[in-house]
N, CA, C and O atoms as a Maestro MAE file, in Angstrom:
{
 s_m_m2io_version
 :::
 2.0.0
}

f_m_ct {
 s_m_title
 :::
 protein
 m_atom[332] {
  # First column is atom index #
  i_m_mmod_type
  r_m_x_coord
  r_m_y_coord
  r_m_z_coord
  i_m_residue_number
  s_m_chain_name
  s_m_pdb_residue_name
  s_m_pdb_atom_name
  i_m_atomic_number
  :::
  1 25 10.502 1.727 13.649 1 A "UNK " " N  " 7
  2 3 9.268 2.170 13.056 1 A "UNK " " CA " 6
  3 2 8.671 3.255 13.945 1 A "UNK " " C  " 6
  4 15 8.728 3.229 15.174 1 A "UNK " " O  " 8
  5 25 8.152 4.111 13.292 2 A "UNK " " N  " 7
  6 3 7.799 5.116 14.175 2 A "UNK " " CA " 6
  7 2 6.605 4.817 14.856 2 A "UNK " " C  " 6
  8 15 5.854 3.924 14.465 2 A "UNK " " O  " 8
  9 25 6.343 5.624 16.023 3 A "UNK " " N  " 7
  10 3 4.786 5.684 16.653 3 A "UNK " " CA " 6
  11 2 3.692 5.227 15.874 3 A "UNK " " C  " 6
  12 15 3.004 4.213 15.768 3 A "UNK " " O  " 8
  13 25 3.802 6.496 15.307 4 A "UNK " " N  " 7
  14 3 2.017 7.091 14.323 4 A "UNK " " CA " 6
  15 2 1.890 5.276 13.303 4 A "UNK " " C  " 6
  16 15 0.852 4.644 13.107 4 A "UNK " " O  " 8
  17 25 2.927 4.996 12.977 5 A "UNK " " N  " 7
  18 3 2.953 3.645 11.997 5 A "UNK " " CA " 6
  19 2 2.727 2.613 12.812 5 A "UNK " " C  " 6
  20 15 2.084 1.728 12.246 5 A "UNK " " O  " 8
  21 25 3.066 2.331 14.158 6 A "UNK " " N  " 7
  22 3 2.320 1.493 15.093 6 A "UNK " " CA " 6
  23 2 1.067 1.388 15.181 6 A "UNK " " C  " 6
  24 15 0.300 0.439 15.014 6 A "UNK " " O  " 8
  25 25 0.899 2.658 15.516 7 A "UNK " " N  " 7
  26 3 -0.770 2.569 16.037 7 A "UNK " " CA " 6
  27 2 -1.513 2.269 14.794 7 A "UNK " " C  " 6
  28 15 -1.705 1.059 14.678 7 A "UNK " " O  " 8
  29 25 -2.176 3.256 13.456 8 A "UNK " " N  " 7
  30 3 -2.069 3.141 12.768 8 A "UNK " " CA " 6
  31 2 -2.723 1.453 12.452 8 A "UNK " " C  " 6
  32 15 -3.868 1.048 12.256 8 A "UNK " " O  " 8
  33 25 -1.249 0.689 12.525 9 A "UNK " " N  " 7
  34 3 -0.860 -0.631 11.948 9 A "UNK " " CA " 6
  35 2 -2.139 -1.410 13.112 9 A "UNK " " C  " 6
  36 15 -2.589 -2.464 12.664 9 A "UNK " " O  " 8
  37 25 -2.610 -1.050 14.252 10 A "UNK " " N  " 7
  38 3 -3.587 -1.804 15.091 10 A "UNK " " CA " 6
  39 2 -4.614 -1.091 15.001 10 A "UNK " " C  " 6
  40 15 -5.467 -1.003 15.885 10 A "UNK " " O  " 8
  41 25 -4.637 -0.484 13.873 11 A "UNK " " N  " 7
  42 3 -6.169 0.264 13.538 11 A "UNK " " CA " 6
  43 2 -6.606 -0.704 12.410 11 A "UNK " " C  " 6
  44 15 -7.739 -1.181 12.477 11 A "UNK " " O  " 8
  45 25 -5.868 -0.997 11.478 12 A "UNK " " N  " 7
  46 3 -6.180 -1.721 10.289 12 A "UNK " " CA " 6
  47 2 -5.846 -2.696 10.597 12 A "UNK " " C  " 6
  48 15 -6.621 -3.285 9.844 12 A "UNK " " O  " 8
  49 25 -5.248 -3.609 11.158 13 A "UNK " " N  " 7
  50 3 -5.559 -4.722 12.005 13 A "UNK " " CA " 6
  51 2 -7.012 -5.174 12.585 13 A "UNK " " C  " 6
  52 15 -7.510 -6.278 12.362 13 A "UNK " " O  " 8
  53 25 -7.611 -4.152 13.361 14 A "UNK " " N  " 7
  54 3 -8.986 -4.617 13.493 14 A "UNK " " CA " 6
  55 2 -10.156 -4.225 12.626 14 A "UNK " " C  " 6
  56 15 -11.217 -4.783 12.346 14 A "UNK " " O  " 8
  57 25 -9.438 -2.736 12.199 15 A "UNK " " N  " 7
  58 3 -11.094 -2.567 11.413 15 A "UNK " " CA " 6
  59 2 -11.179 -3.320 9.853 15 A "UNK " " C  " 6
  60 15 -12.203 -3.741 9.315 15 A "UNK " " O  " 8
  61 25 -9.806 -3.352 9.318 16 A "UNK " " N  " 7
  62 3 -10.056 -4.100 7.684 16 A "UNK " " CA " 6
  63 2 -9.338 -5.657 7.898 16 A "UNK " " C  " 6
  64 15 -9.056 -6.391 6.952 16 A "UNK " " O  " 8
  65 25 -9.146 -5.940 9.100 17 A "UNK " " N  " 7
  66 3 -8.978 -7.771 9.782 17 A "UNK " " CA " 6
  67 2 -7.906 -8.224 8.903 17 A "UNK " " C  " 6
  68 15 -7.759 -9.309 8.340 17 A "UNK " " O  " 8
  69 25 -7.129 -7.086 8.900 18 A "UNK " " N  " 7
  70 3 -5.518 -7.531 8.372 18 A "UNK " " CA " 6
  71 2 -4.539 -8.554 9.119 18 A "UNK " " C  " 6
  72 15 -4.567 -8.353 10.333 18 A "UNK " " O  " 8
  73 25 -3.799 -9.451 8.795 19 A "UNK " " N  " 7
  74 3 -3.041 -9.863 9.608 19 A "UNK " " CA " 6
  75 2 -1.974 -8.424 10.602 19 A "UNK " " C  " 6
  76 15 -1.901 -7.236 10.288 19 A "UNK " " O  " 8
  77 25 -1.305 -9.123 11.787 20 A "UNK " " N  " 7
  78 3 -0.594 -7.997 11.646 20 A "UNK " " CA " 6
  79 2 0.271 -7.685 10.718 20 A "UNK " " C  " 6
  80 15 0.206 -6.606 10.128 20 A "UNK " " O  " 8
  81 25 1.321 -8.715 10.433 21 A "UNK " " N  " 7
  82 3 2.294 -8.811 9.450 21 A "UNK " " CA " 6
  83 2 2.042 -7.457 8.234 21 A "UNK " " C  " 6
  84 15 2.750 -6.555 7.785 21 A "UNK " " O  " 8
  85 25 0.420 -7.992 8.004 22 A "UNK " " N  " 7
  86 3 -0.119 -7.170 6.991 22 A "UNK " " CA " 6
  87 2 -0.329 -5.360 7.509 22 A "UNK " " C  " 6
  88 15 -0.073 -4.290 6.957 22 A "UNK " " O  " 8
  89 25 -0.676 -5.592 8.290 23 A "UNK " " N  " 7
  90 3 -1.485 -3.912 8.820 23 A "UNK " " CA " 6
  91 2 -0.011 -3.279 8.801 23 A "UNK " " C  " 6
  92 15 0.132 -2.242 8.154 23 A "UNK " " O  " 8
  93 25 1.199 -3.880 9.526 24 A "UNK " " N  " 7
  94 3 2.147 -3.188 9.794 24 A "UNK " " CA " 6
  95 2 2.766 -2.514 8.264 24 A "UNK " " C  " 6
  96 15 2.978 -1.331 7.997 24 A "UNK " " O  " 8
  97 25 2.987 -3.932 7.269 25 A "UNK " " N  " 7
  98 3 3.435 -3.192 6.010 25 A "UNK " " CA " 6
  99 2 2.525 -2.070 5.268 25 A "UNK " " C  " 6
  100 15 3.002 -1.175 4.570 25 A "UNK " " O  " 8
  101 25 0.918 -2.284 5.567 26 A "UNK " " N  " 7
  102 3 0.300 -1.212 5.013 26 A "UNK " " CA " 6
  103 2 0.328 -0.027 5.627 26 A "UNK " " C  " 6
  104 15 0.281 1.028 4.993 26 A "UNK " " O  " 8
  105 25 0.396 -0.080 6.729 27 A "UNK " " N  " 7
  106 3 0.810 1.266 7.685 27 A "UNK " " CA " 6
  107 2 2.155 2.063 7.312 27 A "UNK " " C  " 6
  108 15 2.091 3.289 7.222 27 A "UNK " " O  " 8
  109 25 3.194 1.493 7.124 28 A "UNK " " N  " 7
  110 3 4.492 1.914 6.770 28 A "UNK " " CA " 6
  111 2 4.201 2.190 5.315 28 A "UNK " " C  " 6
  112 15 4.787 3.205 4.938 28 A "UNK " " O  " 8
  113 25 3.302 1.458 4.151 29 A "UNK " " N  " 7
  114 3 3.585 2.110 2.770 29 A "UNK " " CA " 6
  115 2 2.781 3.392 2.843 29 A "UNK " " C  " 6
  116 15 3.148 4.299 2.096 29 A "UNK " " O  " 8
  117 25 1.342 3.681 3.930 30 A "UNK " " N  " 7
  118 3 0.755 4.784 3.969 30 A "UNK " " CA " 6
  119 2 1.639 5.538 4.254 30 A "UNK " " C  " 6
  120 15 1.803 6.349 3.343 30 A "UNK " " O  " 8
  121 25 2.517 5.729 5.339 31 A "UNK " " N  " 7
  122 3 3.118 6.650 5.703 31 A "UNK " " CA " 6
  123 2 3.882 7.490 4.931 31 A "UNK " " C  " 6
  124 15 3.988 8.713 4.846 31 A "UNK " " O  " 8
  125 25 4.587 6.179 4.177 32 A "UNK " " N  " 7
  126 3 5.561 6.859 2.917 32 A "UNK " " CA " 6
  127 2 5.090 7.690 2.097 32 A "UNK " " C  " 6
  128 15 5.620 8.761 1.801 32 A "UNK " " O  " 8
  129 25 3.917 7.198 1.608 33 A "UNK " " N  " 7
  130 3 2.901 7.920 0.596 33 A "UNK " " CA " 6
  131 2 2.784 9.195 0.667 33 A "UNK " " C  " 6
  132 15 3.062 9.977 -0.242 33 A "UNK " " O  " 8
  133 25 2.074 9.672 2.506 34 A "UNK " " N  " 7
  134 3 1.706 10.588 2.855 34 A "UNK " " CA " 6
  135 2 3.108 11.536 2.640 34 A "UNK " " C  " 6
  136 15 3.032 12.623 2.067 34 A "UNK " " O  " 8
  137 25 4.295 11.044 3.122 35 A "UNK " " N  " 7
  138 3 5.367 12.125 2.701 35 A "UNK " " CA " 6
  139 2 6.394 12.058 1.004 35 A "UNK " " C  " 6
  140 15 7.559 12.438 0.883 35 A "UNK " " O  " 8
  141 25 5.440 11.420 -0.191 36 A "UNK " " N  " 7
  142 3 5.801 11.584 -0.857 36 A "UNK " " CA " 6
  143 2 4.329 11.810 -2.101 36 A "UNK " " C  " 6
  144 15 3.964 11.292 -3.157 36 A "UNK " " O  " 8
  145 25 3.894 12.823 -1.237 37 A "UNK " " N  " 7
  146 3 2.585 12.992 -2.314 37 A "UNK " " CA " 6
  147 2 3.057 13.750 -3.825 37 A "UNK " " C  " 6
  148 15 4.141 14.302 -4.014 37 A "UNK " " O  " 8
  149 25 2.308 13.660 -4.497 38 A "UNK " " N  " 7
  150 3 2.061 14.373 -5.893 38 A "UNK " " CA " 6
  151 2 2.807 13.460 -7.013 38 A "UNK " " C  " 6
  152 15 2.897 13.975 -8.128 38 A "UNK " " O  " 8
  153 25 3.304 12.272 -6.853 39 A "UNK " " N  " 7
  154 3 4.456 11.189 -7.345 39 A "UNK " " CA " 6
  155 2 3.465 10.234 -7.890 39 A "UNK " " C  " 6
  156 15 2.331 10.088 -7.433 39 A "UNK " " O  " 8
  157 25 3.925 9.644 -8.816 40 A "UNK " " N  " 7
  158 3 3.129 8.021 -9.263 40 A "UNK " " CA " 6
  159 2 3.585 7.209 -8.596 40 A "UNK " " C  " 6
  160 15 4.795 7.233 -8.374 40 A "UNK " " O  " 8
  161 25 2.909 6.389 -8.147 41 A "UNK " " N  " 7
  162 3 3.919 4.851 -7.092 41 A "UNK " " CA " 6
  163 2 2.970 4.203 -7.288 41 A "UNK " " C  " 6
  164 15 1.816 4.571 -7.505 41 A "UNK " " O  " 8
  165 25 3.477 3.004 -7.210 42 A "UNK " " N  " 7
  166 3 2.693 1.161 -6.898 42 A "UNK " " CA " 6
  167 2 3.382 1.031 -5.433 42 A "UNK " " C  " 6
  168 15 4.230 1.603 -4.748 42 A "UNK " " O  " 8
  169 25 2.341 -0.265 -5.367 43 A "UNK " " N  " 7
  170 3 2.572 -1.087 -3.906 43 A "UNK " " CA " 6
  171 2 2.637 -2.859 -4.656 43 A "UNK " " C  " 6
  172 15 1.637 -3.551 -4.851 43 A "UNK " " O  " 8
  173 25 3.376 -3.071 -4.815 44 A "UNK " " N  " 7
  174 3 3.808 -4.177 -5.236 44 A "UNK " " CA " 6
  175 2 3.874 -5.416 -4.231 44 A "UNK " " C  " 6
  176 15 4.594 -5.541 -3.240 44 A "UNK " " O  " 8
  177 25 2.882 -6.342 -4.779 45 A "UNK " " N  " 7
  178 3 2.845 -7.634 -3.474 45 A "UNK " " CA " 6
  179 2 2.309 -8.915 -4.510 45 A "UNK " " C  " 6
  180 15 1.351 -9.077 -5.265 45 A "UNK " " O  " 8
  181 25 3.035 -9.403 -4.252 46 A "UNK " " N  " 7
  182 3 2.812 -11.111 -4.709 46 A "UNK " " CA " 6
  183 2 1.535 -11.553 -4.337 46 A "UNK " " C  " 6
  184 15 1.102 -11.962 -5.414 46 A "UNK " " O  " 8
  185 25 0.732 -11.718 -3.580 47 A "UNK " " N  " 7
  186 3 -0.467 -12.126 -2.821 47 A "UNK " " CA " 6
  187 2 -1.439 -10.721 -3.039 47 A "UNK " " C  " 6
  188 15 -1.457 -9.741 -2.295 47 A "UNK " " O  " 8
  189 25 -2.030 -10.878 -3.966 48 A "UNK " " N  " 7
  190 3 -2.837 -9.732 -4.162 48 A "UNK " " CA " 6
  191 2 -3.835 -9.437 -3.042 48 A "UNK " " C  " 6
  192 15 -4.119 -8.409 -2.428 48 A "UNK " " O  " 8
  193 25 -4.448 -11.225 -2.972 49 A "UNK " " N  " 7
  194 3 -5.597 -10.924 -1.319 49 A "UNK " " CA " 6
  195 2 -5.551 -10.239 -0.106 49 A "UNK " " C  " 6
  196 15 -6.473 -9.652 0.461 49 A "UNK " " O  " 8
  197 25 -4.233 -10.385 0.285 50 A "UNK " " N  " 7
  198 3 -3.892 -9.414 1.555 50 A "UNK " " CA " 6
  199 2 -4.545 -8.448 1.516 50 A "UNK " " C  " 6
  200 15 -5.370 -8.243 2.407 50 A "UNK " " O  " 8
  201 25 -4.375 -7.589 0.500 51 A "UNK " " N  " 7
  202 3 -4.495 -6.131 0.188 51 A "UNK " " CA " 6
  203 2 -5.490 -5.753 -0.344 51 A "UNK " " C  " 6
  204 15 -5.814 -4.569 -0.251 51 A "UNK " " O  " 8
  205 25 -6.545 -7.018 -1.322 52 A "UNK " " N  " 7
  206 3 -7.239 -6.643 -2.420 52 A "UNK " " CA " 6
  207 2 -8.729 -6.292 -1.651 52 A "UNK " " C  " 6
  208 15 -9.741 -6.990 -1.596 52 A "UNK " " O  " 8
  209 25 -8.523 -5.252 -1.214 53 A "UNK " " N  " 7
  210 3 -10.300 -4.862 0.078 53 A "UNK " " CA " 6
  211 2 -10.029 -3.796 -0.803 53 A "UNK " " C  " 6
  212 15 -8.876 -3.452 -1.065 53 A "UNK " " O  " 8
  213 25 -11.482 -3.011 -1.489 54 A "UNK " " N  " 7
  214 3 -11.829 -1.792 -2.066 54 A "UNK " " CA " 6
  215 2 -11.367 -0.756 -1.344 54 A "UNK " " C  " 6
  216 15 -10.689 0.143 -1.843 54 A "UNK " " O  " 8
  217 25 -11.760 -0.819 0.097 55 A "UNK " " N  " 7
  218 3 -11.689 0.211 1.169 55 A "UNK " " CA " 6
  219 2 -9.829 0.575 0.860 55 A "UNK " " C  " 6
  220 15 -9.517 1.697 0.462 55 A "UNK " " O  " 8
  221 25 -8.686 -0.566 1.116 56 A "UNK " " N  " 7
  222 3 -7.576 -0.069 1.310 56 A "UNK " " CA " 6
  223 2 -7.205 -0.085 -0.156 56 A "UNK " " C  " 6
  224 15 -6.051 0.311 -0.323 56 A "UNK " " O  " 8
  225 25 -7.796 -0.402 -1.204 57 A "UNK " " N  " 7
  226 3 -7.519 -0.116 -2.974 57 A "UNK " " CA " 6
  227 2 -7.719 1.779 -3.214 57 A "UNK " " C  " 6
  228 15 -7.104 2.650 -3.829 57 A "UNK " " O  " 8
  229 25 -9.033 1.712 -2.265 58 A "UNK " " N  " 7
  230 3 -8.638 3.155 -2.574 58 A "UNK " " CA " 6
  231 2 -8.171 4.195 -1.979 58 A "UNK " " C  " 6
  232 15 -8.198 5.348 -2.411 58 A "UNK " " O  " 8
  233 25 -7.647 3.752 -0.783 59 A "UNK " " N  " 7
  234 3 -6.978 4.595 0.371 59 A "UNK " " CA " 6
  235 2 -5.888 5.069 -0.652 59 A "UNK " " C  " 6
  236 15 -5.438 6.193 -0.872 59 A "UNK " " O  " 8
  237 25 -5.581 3.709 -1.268 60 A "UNK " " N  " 7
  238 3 -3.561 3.611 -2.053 60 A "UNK " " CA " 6
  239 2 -3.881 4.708 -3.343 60 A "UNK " " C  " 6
  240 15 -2.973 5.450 -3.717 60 A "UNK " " O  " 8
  241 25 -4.923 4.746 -3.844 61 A "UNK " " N  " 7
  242 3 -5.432 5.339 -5.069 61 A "UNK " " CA " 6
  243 2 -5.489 6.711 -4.887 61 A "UNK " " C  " 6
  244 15 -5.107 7.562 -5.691 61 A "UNK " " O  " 8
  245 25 -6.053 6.914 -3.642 62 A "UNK " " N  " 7
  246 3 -6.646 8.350 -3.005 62 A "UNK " " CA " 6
  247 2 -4.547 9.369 -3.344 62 A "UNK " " C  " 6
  248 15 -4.181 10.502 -3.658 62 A "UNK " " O  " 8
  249 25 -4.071 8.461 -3.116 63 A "UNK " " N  " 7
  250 3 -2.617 8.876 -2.387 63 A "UNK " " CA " 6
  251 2 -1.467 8.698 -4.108 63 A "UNK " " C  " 6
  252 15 -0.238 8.710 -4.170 63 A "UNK " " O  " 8
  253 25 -2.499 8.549 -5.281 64 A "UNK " " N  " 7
  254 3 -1.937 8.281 -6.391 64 A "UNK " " CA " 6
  255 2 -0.737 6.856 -6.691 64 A "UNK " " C  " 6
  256 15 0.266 6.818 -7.402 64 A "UNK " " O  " 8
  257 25 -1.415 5.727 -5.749 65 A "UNK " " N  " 7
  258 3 -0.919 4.750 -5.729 65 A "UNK " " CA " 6
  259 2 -1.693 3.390 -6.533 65 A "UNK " " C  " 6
  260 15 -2.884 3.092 -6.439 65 A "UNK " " O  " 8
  261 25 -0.955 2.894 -7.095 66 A "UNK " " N  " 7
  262 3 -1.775 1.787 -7.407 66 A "UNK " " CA " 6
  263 2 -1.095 0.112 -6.509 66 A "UNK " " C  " 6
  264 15 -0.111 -0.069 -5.792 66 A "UNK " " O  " 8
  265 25 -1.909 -0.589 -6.881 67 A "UNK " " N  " 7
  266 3 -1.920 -1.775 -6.106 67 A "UNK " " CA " 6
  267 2 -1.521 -2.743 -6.839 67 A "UNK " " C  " 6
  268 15 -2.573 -3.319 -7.116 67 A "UNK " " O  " 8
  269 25 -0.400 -3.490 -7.504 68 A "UNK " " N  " 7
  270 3 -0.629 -4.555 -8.285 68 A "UNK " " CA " 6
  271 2 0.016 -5.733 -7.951 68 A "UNK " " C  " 6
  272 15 1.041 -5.506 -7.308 68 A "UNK " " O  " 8
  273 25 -0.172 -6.747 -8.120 69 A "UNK " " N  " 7
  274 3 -0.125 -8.013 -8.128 69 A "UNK " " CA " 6
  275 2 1.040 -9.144 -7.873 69 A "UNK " " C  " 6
  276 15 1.171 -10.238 -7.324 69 A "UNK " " O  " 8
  277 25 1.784 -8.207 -8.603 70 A "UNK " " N  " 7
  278 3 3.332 -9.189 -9.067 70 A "UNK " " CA " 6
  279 2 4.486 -7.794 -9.316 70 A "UNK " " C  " 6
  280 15 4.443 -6.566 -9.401 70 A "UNK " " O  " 8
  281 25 5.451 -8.868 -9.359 71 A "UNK " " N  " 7
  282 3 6.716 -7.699 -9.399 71 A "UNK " " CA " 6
  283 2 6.837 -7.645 -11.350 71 A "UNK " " C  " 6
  284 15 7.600 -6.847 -11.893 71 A "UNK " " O  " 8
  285 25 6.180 -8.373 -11.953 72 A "UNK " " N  " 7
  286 3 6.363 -8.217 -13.172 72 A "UNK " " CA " 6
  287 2 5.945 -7.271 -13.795 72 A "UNK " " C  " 6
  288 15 6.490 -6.639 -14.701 72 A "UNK " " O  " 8
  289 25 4.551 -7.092 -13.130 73 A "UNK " " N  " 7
  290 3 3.539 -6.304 -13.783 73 A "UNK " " CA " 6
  291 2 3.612 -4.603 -13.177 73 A "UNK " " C  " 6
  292 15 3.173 -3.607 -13.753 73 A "UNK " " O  " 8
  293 25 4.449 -4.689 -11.580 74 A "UNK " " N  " 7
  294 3 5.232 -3.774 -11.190 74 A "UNK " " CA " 6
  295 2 6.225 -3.102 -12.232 74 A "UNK " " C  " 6
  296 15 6.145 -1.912 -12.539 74 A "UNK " " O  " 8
  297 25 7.279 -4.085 -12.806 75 A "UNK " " N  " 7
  298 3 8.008 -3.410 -13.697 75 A "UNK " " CA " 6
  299 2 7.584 -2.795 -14.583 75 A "UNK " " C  " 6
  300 15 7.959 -1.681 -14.950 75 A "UNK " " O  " 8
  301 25 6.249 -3.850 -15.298 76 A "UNK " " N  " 7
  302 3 5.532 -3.094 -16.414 76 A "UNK " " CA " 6
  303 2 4.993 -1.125 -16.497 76 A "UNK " " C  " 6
  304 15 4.996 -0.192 -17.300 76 A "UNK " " O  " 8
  305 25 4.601 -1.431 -15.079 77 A "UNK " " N  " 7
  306 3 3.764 -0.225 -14.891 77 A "UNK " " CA " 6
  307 2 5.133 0.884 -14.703 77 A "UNK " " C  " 6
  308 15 5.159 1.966 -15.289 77 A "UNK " " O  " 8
  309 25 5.967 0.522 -14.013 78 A "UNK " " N  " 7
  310 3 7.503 1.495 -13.967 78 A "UNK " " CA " 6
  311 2 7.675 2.061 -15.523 78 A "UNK " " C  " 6
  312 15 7.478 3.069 -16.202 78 A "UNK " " O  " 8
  313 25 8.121 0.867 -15.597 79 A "UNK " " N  " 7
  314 3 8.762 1.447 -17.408 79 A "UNK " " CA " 6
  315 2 7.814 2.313 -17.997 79 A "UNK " " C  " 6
  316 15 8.047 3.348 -18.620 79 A "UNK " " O  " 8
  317 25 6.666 1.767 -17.728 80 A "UNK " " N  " 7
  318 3 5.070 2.858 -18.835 80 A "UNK " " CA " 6
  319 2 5.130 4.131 -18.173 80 A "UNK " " C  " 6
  320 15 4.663 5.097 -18.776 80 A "UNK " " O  " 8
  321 25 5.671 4.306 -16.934 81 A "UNK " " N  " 7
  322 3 5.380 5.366 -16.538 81 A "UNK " " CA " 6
  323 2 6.068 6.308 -16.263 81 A "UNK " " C  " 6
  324 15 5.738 7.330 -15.661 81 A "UNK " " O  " 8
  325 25 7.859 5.793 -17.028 82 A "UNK " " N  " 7
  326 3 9.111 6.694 -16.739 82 A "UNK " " CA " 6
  327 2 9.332 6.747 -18.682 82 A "UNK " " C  " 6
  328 15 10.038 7.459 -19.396 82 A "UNK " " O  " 8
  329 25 8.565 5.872 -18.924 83 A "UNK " " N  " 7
  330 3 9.077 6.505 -20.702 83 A "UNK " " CA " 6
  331 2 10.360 5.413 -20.769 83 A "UNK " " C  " 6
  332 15 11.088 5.376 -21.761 83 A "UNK " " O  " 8
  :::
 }
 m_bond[331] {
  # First column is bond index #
  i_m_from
  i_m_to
  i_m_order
  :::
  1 1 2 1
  2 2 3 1
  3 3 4 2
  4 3 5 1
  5 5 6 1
  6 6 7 1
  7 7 8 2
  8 7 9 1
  9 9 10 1
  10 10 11 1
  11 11 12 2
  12 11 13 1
  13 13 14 1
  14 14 15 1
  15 15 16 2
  16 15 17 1
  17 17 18 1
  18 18 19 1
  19 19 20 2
  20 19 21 1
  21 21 22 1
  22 22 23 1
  23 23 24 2
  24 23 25 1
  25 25 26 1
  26 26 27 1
  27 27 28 2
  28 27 29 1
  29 29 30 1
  30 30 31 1
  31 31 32 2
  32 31 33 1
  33 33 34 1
  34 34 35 1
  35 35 36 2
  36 35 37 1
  37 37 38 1
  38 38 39 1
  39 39 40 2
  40 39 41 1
  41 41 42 1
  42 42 43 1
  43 43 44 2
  44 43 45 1
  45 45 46 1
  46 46 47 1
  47 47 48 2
  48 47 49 1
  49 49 50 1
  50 50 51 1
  51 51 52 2
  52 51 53 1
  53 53 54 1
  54 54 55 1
  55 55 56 2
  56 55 57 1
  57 57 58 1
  58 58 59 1
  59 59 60 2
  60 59 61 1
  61 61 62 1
  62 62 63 1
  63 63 64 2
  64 63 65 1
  65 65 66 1
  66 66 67 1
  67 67 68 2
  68 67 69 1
  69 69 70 1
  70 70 71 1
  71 71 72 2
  72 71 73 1
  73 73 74 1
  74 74 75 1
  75 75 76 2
  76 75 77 1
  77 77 78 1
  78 78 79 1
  79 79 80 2
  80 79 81 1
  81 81 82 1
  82 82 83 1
  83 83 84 2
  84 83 85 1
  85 85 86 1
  86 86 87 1
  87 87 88 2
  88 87 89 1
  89 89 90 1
  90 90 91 1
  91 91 92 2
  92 91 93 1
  93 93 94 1
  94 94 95 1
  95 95 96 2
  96 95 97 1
  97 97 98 1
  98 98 99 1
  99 99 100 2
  100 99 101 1
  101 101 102 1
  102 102 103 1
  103 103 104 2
  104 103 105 1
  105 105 106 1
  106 106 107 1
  107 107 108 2
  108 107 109 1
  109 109 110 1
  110 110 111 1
  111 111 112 2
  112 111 113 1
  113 113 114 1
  114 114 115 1
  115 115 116 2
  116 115 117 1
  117 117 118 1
  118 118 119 1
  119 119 120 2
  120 119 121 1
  121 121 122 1
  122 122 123 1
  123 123 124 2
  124 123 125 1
  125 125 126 1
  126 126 127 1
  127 127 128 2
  128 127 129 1
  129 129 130 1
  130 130 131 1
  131 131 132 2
  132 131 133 1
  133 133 134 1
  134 134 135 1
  135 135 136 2
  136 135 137 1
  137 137 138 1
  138 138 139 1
  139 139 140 2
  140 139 141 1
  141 141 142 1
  142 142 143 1
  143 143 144 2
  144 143 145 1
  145 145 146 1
  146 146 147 1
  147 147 148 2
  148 147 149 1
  149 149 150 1
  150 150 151 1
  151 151 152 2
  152 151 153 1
  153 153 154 1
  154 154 155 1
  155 155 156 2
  156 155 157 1
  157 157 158 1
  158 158 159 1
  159 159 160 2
  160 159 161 1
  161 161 162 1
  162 162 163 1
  163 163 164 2
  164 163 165 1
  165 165 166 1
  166 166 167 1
  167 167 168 2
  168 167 169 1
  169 169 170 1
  170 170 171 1
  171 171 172 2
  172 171 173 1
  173 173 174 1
  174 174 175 1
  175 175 176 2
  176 175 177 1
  177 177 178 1
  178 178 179 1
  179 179 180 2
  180 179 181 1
  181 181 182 1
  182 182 183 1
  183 183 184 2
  184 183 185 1
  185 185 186 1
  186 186 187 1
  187 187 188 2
  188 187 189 1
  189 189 190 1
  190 190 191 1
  191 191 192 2
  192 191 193 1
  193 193 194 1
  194 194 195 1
  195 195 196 2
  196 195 197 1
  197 197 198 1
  198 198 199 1
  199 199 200 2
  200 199 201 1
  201 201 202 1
  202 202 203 1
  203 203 204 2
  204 203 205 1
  205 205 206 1
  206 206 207 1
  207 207 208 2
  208 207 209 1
  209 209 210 1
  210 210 211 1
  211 211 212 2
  212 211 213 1
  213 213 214 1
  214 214 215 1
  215 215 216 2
  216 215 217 1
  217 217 218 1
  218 218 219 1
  219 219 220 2
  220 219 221 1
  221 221 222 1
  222 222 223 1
  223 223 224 2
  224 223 225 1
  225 225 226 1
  226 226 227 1
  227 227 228 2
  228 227 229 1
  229 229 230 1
  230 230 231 1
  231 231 232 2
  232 231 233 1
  233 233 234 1
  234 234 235 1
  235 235 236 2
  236 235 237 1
  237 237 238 1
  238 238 239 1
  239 239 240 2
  240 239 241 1
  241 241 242 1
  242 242 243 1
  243 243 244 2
  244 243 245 1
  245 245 246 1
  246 246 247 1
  247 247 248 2
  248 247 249 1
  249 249 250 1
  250 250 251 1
  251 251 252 2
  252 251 253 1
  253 253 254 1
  254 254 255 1
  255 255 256 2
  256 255 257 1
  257 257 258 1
  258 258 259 1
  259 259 260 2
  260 259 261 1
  261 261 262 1
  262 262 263 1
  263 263 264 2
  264 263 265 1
  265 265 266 1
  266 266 267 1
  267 267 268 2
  268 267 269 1
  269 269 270 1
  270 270 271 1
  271 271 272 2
  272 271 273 1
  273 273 274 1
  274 274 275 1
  275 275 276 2
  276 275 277 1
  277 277 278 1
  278 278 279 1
  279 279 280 2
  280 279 281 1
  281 281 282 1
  282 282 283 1
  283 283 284 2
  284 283 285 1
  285 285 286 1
  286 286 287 1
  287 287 288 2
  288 287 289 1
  289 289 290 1
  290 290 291 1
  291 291 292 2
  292 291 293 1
  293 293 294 1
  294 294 295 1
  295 295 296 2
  296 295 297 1
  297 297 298 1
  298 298 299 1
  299 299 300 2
  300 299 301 1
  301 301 302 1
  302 302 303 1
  303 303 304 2
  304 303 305 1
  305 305 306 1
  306 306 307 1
  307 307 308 2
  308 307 309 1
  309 309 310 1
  310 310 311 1
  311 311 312 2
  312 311 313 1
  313 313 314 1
  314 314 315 1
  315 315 316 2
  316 315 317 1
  317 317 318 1
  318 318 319 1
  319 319 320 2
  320 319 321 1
  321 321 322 1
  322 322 323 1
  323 323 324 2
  324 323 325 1
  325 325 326 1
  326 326 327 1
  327 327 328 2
  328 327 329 1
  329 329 330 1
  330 330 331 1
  331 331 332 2
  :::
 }
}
């Protein structure tokens, strides 16, 4: 994992009181994001709570990401959004 996704990952660790487990995977899907802008993407997680803080709903949003719930509703949103 790179640097910048370390640190990063102990920023949102303390300021939005992520687990680490958690900060680290949100750090690594930001990153991706950041080098795959202008794209539709989800962040797909079983445990919506981890994630479900406004603040990091719209970080993912800001970055044309959405946040959803389940891998079902993941697929849903795939298929709607490849035709």
């Amino acid at each position: 994992m790179e640097t910048s996704v370390l640190r990063a990952a102990e920023n949102y660790e303390d300021a939005q009181e992520l687990s680490p487990q958690d900060a680290h995977i949100y750090s690594a899907v930001l990153a991706h994001l950041r080098q795959t802008e202008d794209r539709v993407s989800c962040f797909l997680n079983r445990n919506r709570k981890d994630f479900d803080d406004p603040a990091l709903v719209d970080e993912l949003t800001s970055y044309g990401c959405k946040l959803l719930p389940s891998f079902d509703r993941g697929r849903e949103y795939i298929l709607s959004e490849t035709g």
